[in-house]
LORO-91234 format. One record per residue: residue in three letters; x, y, z of N, C-alpha, C in turn. Coordinates in nm, 2 decimals. Example, Ala and Ser with C-alpha at 12.3 -4.5 7.8 and 13.67 -1.06 7.14 Angstrom:
! residues 2
aa, nx, ny, nz, cax, cay, caz, cx, cy, cz
ala, 1.32, -0.57, 0.78, 1.23, -0.45, 0.78, 1.32, -0.33, 0.78
ser, 1.28, -0.22, 0.71, 1.37, -0.11, 0.71, 1.29, 0.00, 0.79
This chain:
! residues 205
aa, nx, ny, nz, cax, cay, caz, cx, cy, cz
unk, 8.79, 13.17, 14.21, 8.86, 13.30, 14.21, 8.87, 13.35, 14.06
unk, 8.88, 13.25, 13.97, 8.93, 13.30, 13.84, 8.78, 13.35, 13.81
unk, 8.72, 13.24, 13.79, 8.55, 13.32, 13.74, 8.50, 13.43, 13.79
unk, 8.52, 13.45, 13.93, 8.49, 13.58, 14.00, 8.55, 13.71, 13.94
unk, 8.71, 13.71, 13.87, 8.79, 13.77, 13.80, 8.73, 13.83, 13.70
unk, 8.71, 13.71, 13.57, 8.68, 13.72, 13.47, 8.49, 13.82, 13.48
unk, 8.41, 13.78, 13.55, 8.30, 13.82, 13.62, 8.27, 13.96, 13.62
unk, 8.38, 14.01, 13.69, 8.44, 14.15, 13.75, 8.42, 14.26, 13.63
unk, 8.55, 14.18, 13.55, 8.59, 14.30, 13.46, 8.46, 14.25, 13.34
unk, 8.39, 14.15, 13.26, 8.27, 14.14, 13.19, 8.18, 14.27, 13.28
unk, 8.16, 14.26, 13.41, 8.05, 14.36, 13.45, 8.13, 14.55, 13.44
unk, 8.21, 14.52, 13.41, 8.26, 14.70, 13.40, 8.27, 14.69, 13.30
unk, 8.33, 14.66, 13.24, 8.29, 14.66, 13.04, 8.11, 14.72, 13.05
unk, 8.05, 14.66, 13.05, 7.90, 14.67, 13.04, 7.86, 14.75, 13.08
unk, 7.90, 14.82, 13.24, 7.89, 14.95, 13.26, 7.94, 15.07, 13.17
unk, 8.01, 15.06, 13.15, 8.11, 15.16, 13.02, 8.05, 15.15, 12.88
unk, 7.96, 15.11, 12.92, 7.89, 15.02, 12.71, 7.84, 15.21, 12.69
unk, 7.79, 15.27, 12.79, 7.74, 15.41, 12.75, 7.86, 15.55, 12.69
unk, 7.97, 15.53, 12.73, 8.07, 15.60, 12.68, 8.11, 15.64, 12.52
unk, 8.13, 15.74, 12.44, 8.16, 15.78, 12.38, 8.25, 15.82, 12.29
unk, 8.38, 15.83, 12.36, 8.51, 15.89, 12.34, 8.57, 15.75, 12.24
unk, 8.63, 15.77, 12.05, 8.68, 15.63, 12.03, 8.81, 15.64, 12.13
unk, 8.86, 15.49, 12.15, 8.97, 15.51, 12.20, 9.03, 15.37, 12.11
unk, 9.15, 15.26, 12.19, 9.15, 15.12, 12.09, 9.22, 15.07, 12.17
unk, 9.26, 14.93, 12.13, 9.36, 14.90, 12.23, 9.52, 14.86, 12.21
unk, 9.56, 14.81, 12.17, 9.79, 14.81, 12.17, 9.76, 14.91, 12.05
unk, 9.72, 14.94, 11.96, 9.76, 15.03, 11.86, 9.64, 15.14, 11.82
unk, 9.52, 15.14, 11.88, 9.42, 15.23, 11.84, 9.36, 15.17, 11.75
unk, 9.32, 15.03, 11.70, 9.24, 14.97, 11.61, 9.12, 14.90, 11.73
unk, 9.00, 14.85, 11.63, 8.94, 14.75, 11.71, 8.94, 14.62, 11.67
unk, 9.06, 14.59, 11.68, 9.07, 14.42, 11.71, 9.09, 14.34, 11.80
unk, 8.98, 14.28, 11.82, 9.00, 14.23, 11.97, 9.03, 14.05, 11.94
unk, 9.01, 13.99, 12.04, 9.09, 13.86, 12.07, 9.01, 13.76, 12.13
unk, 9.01, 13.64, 12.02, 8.93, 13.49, 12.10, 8.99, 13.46, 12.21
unk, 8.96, 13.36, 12.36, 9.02, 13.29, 12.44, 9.10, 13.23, 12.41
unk, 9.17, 13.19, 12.28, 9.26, 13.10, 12.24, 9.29, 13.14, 12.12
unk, 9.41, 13.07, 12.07, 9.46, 13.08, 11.94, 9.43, 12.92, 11.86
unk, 9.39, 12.98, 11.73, 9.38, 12.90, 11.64, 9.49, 12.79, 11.56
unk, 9.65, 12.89, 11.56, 9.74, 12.81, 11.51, 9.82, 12.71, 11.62
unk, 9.89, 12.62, 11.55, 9.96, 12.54, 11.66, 10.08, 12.62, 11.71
unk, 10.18, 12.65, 11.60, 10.36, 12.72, 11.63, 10.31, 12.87, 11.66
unk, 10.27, 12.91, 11.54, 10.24, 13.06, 11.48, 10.19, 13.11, 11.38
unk, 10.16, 13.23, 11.34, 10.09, 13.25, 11.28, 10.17, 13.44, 11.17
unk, 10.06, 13.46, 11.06, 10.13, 13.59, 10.97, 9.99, 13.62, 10.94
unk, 9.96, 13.75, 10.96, 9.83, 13.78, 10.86, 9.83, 13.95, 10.86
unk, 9.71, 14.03, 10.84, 9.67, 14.15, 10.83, 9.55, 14.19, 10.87
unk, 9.52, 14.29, 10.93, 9.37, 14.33, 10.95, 9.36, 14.49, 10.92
unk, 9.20, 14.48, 10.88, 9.15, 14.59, 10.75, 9.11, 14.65, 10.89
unk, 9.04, 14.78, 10.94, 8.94, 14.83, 11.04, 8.92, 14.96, 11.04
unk, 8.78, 14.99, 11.06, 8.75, 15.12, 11.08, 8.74, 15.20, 11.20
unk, 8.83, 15.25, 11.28, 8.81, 15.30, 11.42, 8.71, 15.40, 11.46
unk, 8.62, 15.43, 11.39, 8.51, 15.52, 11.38, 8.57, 15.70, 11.33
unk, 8.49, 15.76, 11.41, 8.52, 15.92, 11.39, 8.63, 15.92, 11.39
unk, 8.68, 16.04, 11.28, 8.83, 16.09, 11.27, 8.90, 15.96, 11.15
unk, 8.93, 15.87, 11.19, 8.96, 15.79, 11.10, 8.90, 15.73, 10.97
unk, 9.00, 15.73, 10.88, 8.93, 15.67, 10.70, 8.91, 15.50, 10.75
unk, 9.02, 15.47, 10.79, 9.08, 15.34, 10.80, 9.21, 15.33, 10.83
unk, 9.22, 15.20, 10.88, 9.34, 15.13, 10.99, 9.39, 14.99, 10.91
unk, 9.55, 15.00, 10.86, 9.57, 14.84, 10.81, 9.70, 14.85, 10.86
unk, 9.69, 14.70, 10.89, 9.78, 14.67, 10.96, 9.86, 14.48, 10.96
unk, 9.97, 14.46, 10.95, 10.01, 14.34, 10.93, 10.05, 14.30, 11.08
unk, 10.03, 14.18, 11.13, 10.05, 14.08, 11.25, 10.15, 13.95, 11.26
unk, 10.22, 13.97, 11.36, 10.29, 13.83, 11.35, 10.23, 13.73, 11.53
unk, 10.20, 13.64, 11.51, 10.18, 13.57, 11.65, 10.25, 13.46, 11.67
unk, 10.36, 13.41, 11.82, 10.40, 13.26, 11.81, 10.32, 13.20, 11.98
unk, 10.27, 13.13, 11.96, 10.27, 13.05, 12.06, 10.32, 12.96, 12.15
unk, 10.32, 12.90, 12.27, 10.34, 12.78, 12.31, 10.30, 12.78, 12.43
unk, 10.25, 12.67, 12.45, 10.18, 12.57, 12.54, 10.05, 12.64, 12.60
unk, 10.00, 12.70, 12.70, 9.87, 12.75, 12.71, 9.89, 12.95, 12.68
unk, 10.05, 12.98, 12.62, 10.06, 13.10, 12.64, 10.08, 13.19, 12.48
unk, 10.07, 13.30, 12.45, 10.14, 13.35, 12.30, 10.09, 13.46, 12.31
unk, 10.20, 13.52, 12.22, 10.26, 13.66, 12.19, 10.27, 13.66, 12.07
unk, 10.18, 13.80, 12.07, 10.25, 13.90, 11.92, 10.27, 14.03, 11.86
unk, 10.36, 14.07, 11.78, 10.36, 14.19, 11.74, 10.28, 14.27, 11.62
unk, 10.23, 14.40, 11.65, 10.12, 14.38, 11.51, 10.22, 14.57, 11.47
unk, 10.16, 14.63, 11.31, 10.19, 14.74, 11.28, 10.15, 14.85, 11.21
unk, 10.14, 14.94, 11.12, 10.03, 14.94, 11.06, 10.06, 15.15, 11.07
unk, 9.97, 15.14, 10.94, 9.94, 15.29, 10.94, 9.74, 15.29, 10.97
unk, 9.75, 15.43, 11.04, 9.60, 15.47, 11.02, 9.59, 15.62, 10.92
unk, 9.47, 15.60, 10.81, 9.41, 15.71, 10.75, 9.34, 15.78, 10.80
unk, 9.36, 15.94, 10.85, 9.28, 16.00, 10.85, 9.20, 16.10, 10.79
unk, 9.04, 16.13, 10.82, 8.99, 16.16, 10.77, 9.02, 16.31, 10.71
unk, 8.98, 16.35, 10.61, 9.00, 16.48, 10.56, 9.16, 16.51, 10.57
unk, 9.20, 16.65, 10.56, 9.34, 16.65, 10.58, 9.42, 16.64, 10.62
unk, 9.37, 16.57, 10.74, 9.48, 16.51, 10.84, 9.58, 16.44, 10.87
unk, 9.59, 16.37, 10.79, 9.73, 16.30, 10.74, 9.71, 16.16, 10.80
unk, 9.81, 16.11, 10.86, 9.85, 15.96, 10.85, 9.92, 15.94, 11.00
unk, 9.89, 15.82, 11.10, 9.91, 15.79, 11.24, 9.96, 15.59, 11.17
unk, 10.13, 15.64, 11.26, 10.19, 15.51, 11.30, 10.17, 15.40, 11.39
unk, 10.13, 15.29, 11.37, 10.09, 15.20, 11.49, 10.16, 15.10, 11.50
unk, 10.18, 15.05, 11.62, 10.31, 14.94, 11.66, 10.25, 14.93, 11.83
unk, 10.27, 14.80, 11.80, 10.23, 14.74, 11.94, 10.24, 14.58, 11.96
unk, 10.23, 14.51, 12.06, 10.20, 14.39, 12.14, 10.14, 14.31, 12.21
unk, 10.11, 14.24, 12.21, 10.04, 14.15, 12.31, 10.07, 14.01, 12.36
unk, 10.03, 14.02, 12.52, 10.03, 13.85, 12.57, 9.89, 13.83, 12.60
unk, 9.89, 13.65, 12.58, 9.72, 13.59, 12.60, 9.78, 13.47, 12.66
unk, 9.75, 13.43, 12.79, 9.74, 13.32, 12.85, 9.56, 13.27, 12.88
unk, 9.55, 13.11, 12.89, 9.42, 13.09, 12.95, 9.43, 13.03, 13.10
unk, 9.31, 13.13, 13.10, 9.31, 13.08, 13.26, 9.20, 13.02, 13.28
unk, 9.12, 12.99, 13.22, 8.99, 12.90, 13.23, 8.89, 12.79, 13.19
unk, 8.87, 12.73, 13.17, 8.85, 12.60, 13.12, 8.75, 12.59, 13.12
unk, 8.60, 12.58, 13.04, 8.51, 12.55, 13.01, 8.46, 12.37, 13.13
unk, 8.35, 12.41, 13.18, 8.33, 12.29, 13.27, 8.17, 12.28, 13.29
unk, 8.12, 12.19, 13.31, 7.97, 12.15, 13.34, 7.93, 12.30, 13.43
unk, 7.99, 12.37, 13.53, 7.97, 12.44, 13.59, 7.94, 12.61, 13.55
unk, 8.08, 12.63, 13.47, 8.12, 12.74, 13.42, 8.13, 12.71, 13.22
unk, 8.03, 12.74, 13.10, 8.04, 12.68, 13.03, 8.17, 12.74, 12.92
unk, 8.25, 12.84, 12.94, 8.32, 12.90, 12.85, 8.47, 12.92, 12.89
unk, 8.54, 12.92, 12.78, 8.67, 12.93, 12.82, 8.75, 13.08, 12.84
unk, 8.82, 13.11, 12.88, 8.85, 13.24, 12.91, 9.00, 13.25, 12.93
unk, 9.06, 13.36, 12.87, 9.23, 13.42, 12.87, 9.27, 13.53, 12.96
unk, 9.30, 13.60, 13.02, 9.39, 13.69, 13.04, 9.47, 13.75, 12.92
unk, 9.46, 13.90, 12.87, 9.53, 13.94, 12.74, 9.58, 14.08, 12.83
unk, 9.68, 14.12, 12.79, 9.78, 14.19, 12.84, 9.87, 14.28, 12.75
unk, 9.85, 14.39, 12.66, 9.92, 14.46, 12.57, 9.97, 14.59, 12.57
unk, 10.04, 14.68, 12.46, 10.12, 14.79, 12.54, 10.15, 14.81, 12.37
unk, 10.15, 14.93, 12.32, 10.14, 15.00, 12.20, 10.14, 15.13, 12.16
unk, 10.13, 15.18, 12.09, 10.15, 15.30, 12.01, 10.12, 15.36, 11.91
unk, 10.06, 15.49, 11.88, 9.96, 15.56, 11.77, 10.00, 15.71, 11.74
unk, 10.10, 15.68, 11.69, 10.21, 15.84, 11.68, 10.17, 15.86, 11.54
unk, 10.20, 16.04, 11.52, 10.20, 16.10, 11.41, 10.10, 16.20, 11.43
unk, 10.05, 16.26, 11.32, 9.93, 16.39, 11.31, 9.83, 16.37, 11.42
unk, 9.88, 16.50, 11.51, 9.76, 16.48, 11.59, 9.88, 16.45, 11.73
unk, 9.81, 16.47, 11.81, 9.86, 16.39, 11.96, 9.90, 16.25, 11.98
unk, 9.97, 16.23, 12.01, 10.05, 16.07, 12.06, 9.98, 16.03, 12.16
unk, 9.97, 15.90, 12.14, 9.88, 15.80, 12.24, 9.98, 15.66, 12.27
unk, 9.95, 15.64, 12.37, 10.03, 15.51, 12.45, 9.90, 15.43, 12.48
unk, 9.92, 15.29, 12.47, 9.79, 15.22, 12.55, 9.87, 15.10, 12.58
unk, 9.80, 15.07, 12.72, 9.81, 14.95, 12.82, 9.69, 14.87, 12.82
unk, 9.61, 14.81, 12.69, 9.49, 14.75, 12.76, 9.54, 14.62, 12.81
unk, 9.43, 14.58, 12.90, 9.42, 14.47, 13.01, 9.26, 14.43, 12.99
unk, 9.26, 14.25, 13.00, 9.13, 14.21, 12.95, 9.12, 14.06, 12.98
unk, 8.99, 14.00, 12.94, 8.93, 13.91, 12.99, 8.86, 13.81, 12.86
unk, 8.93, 13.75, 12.74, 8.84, 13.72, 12.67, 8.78, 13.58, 12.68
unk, 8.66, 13.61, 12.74, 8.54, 13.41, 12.74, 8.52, 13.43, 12.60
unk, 8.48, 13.29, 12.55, 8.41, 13.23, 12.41, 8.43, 13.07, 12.44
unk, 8.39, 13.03, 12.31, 8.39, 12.85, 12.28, 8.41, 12.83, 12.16
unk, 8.50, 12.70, 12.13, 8.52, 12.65, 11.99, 8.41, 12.56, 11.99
unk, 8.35, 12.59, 11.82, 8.28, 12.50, 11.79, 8.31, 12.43, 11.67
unk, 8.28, 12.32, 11.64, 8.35, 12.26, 11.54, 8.22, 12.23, 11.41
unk, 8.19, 12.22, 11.31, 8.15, 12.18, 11.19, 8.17, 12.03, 11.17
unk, 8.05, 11.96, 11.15, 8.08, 11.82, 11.20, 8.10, 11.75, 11.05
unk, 8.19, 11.68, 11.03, 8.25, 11.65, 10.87, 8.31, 11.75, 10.77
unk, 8.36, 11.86, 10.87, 8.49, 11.97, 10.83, 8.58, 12.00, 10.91
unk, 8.65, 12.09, 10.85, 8.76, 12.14, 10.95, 8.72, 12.27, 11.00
unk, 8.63, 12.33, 10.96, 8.55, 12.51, 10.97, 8.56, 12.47, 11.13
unk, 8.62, 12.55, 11.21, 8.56, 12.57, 11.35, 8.50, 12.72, 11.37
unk, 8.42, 12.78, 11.46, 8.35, 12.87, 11.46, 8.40, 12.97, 11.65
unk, 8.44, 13.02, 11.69, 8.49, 13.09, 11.83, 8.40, 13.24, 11.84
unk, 8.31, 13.21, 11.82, 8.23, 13.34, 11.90, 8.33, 13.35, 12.09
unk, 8.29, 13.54, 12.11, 8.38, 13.58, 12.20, 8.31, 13.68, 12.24
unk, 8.33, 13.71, 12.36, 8.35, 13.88, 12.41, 8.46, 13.89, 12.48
unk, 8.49, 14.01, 12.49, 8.62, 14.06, 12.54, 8.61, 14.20, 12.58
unk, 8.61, 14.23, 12.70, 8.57, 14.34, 12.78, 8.73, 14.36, 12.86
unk, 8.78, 14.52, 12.84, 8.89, 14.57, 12.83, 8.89, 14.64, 12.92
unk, 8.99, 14.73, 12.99, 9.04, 14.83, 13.06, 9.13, 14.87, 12.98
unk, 9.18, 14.98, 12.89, 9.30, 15.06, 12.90, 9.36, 15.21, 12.95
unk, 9.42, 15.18, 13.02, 9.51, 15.30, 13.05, 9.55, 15.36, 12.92
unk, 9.53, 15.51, 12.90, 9.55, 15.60, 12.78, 9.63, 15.68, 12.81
unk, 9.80, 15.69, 12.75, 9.86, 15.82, 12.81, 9.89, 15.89, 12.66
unk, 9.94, 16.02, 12.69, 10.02, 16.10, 12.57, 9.96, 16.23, 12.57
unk, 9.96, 16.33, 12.48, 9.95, 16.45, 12.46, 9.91, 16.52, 12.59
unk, 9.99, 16.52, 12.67, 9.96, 16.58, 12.76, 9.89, 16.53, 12.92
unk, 9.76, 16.45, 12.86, 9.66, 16.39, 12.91, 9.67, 16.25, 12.94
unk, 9.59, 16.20, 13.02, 9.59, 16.07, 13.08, 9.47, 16.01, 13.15
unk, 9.40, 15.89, 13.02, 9.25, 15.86, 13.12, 9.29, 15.68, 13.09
unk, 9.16, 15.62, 13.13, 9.14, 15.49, 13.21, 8.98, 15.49, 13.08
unk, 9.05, 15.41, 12.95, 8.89, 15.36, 12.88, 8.84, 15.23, 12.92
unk, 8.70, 15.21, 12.91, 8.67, 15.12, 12.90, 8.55, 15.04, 12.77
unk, 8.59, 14.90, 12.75, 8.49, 14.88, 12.63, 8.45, 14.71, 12.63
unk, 8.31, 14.69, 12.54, 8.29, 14.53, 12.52, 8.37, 14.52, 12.38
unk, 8.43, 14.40, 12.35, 8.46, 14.37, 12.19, 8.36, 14.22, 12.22
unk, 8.31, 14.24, 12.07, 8.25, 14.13, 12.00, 8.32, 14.09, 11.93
unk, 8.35, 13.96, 11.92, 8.39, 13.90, 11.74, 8.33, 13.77, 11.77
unk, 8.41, 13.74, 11.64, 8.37, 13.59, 11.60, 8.51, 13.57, 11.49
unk, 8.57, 13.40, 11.58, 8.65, 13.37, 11.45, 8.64, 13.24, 11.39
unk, 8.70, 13.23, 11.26, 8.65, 13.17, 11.15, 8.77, 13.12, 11.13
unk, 8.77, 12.93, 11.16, 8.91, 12.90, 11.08, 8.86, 12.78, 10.94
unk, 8.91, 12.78, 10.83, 8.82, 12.74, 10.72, 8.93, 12.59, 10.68
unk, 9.02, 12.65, 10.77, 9.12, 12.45, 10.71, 9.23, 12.50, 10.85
unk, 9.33, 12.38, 10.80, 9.41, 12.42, 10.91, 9.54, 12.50, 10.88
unk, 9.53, 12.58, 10.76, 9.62, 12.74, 10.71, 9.53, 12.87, 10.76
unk, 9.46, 12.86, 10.74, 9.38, 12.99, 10.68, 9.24, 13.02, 10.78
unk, 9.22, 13.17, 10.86, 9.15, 13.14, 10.90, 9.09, 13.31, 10.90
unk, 8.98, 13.34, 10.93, 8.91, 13.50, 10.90, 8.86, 13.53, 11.07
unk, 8.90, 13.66, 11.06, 8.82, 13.70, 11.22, 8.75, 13.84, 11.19
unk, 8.68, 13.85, 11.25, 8.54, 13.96, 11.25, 8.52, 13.97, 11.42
unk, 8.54, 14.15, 11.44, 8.54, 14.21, 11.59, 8.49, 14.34, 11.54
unk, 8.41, 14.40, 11.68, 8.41, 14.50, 11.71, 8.37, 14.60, 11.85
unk, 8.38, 14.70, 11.86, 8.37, 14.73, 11.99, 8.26, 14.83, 12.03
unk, 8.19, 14.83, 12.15, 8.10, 14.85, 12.20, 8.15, 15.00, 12.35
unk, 8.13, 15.09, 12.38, 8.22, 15.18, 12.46, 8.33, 15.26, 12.41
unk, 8.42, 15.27, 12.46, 8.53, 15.37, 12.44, 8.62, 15.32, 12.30
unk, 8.60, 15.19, 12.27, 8.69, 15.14, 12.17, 8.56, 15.10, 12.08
unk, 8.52, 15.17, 11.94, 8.43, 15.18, 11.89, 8.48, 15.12, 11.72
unk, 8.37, 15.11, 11.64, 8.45, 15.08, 11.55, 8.49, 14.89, 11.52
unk, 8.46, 14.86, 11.34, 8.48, 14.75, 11.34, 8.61, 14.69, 11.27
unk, 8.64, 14.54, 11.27, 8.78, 14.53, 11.20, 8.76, 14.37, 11.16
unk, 8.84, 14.35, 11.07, 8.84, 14.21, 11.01, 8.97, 14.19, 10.96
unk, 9.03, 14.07, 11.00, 9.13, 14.02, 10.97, 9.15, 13.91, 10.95
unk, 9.30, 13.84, 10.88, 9.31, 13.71, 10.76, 9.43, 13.67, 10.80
unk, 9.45, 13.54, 10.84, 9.59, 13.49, 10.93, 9.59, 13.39, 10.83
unk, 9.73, 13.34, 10.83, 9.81, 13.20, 10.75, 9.86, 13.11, 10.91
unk, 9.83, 13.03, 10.88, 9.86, 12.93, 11.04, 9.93, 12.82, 10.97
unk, 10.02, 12.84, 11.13, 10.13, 12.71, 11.11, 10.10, 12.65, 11.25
């Protein structure tokens, strides 16, 4: 049932890969999310990203805590926009549980991600609800600590505000990079309605 889930929403992502419109997901960035988290308690970091058209750039600082197969976090951030358009507030959330377990059968592991955010200031106000599916696998570097988490993550969000109200959909790519057990780098980006790439730098505890 769970693979059939996860299945579902990978094949509508992919359908949607032809779509146009940028959109993002808890705050209007494209940062998307491995099946798992890298730290053990929690984590502090920042991510750089370019949300495509209209926007210069997106920065933004993160906090995440975890426990046991579940975690939560809050992220914040201004976006630049292009030419004279000034400057957009972002604030948002997320939950990530896993629901799937890598097995002779089914080879990848996969989460349930669940978020709710905000992209106010110049310009129309935006609300987003994405809802998602991220498979990948840890791989490990054999006589290091470097592990490597290639992912996709194919999204639904509900878009409300200025008046208007649609249903985006998008693939995220990334890949994360943990280089010891403090410090680790992630590289995403998105494919569909959430366009646009982002790289970010966590401190793990």
């Amino acid at each position: 049932m769970r693979r059939n889930v996860c299945g579902g929403f990978l094949a509508l992502a992919l359908l949607a890969g032809a779509a146009s419109t940028a959109s993002a997901q808890e705050t209007g960035t494209p940062i998307f999310k491995a099946p798992y988290r890298a730290f053990t308690s929690h984590e502090v970091g920042a991510s750089f990203s370019d949300p495509g058209e209209g926007v210069s750039f997106a920065l933004e600082g993160f906090y995440r805590y975890g426990k046991d197969a579940n975690d939560f976090s809050l992220r914040a951030g201004f976006a630049d926009l292009n030419g004279p358009g000034g400057s957009r507030f972002l604030l948002g959330g997320d939950f990530r549980t896993q629901v799937v377990s890598y097995s002779e059968s089914f080879p990848l592991d996969g989460s349930l991600t669940v978020g709710a955010g905000m992209n106010l200031g110049d310009g129309p106000d935006a609300y987003y609800i994405p809802v998602g599916v991220s498979l990948g696998r840890r791989f490990e570097m054999e006589g290091s600590n470097t592990t490597f988490i290639p992912y996709v993550h194919p999204v639904i969000v509900p878009v409300f505000g200025g008046g208007d109200s649609e249903v985006d959909f998008a693939l995220g790519l990334g890949v994360d990079i943990r280089f010891s057990e403090q410090w680790a780098v992630r590289a995403s980006g998105g494919i569909g309605d959430i366009e646009g790439v982002g790289i970010s730098v966590a401190y793990l505890r």
